[in-house]
C-alpha positions in Angstrom: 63.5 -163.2 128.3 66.2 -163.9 125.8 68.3 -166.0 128.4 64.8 -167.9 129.3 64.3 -168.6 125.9 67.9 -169.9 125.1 68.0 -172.5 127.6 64.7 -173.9 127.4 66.2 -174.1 124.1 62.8 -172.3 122.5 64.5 -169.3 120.9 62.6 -170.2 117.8 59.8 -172.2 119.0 58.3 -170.1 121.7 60.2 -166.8 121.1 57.8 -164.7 123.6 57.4 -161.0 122.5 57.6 -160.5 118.8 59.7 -157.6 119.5 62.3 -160.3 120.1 62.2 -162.8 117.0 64.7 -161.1 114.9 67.1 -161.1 118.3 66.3 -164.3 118.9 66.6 -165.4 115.2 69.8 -163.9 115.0 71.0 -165.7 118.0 69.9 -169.0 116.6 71.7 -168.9 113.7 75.2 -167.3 115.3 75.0 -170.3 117.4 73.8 -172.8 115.9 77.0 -175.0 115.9 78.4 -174.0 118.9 78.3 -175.4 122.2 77.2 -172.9 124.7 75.9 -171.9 128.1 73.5 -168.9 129.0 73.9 -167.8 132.8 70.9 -165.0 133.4 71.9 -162.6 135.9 69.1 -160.0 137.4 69.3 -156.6 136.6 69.5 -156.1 140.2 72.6 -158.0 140.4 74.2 -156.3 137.7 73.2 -152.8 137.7 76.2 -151.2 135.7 75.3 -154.0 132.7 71.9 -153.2 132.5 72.8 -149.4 132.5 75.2 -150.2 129.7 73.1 -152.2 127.8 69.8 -149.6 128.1 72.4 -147.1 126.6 74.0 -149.5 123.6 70.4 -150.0 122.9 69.1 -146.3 122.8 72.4 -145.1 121.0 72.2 -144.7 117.5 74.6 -147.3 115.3 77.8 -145.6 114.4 79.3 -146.3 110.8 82.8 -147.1 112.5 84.0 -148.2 115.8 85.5 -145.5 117.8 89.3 -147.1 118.8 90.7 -145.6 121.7 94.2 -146.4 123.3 95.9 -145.7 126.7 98.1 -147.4 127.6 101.6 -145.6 127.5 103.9 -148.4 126.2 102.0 -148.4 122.9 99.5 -145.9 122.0 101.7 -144.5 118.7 102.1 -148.0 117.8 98.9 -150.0 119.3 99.3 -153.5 118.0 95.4 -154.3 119.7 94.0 -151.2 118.3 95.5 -152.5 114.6 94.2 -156.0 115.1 90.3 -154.9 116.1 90.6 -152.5 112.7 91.7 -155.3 110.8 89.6 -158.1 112.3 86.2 -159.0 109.8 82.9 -158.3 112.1 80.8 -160.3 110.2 77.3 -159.3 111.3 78.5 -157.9 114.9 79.9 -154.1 115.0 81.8 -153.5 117.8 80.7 -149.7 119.2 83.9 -148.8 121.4 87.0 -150.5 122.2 89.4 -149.2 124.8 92.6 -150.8 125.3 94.2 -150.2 128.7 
């Protein structure tokens, strides 16, 4: 629904379910000077996403991100770990990074 809405360009307009206008409010503004594309790809197509996302939406919203490294050549020292815990969010929150 949100990727229908986006490219007929109708996020605030027509925004569907009223569930969805803060979403789609949200998305409005985060992109409103940016030059974009929205690709909608079935759930069927992309079963692991949709489980992912059904899961990022039922989990509760952690006060931190949970930073997690593994690769060998730099997990006393992780230089991407140290970037993401430095980096300013803004309105996003990033649940779990893992750097490989």
């Amino acid at each position: 629904i949100v990727a229908t809405a986006a490219q007929e360009g109708s996020l605030l307009h027509n925004p569907g379910h009223w569930s969805l206008r803060p979403i789609l409010a949200d998305l409005a503004e985060a992109t409103r000077r940016m030059h974009y594309s929205i690709i909608k790809i079935g759930r069927e197509a992309n079963k692991v996403a949709d489980k992912l996302a059904k899961q990022a939406r039922q989990a509760p919203i952690p006060s931190s991100c949970l930073y997690s490294c593994e690769a060998l050549g730099h997990s006393q020292n992780c230089i991407v770990q140290m970037a993401l815990q430095n980096f300013q969010w803004g309105m996003f929150c990033p649940i779990s990074v893992l750097c490989l």
